[in-house]
Each structure stands twice: as structure tokens, then as C-alpha cells.
C-alpha positions as CSV (number, residue, x, y, z in Angstrom):
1,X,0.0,0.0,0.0
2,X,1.2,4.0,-0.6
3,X,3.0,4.8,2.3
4,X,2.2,8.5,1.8
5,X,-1.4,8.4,3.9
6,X,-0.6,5.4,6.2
7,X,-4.7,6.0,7.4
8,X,-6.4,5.9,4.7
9,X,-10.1,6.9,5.2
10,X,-11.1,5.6,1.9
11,X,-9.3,2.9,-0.3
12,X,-9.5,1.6,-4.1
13,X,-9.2,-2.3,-4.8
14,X,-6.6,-2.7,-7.5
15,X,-6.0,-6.8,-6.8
16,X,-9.4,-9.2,-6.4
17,X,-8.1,-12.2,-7.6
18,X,-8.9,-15.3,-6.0
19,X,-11.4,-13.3,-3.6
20,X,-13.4,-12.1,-6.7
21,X,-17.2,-12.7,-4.4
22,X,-15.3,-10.6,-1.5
23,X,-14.0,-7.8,-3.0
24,X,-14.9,-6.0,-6.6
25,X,-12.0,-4.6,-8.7
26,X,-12.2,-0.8,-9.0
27,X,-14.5,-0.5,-6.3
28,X,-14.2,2.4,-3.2
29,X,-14.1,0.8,-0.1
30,X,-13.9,2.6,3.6
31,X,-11.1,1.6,5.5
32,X,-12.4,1.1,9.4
33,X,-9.9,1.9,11.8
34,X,-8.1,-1.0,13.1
35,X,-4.2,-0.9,14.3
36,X,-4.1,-4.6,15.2
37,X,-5.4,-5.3,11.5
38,X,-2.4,-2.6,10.0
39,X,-0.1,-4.2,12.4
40,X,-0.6,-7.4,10.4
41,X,-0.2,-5.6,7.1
42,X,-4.4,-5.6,6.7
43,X,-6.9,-3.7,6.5
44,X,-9.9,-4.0,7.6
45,X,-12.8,-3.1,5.0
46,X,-16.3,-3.9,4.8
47,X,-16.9,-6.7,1.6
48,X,-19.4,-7.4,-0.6
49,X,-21.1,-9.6,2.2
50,X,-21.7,-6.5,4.0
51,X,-19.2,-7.9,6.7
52,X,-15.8,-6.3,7.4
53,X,-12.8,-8.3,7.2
54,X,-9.1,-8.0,7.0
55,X,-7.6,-8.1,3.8
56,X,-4.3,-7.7,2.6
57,X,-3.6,-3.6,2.5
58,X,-1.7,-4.4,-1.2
59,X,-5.0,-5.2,-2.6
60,X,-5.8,-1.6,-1.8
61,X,-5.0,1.8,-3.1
62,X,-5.5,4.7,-0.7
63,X,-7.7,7.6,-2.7
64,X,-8.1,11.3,-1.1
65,X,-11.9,12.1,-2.2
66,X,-13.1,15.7,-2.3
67,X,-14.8,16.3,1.8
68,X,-18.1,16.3,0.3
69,X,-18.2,13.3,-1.5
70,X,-16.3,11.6,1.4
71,X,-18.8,13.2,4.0
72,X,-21.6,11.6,1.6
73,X,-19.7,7.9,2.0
74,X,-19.2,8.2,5.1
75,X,-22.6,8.5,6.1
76,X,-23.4,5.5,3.5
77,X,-21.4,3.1,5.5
């Protein structure tokens, strides 16, 4: 994962494979706060199951949104 925002609020998957019914390529994820999880290299996302889960932070790319579109997620999730 981009070292440059180490807490990333909102994450991009860029690697799905062999997880394809967890996680969608492409898709904007929020990242929910968990320093055991990042400890472990993870983070900890909500899937497609509606569940959250740890999942390898290298499947992830962190994304900065604009504050109203991430205000607008945020409440979402």
C-alpha cells in the first residue's frame, strides 16, 4: 500500500483475484480503523457480504476524495 497516507479513510481495490465474491475490482471501499489489523499488514474493510474483514492492505489503493463526496460515503457506510 502508498506509504504516503498510512490512514487511509477511503481505499480503491486494484487486486481481487482469487477473492473475486469478496471484494470488486475498482470499487471504493472505507477503511475502518483497526491498528491490530495494519499491524498485520491488513486492512480492515467492509466486503461485498456486507461484513468487514481483513484483507491484505496491497490489494488496496489509498484515494483522497473531495470532503463532500467523502462526508456523503461516510454516512453511507
Amino acid at each position: 500500500m502508498n506509504q504516503e497516507n498510512p490512514n487511509p479513510q477511503f481505499v480503491v481495490c486494484v487486486d481481487n483475484s482469487n477473492i473475486e465474491a469478496s471484494l470488486e475490482f475498482g470499487k471504493i471501499y472505507r477503511v475502518i480503523p483497526d491498528a491490530d489489523a495494519e499491524n498485520e499488514g491488513l486492512l480492515r474493510i467492509i466486503d461485498e457480504s456486507g461484513e468487514d474483514y481483513g484483507f491484505t492492505a496491497s490489494r488496496f489503493f489509498p484515494v483522497q476524495l473531495p470532503a463532500q463526496l467523502e462526508q456523503m460515503l461516510s454516512v453511507a457506510y
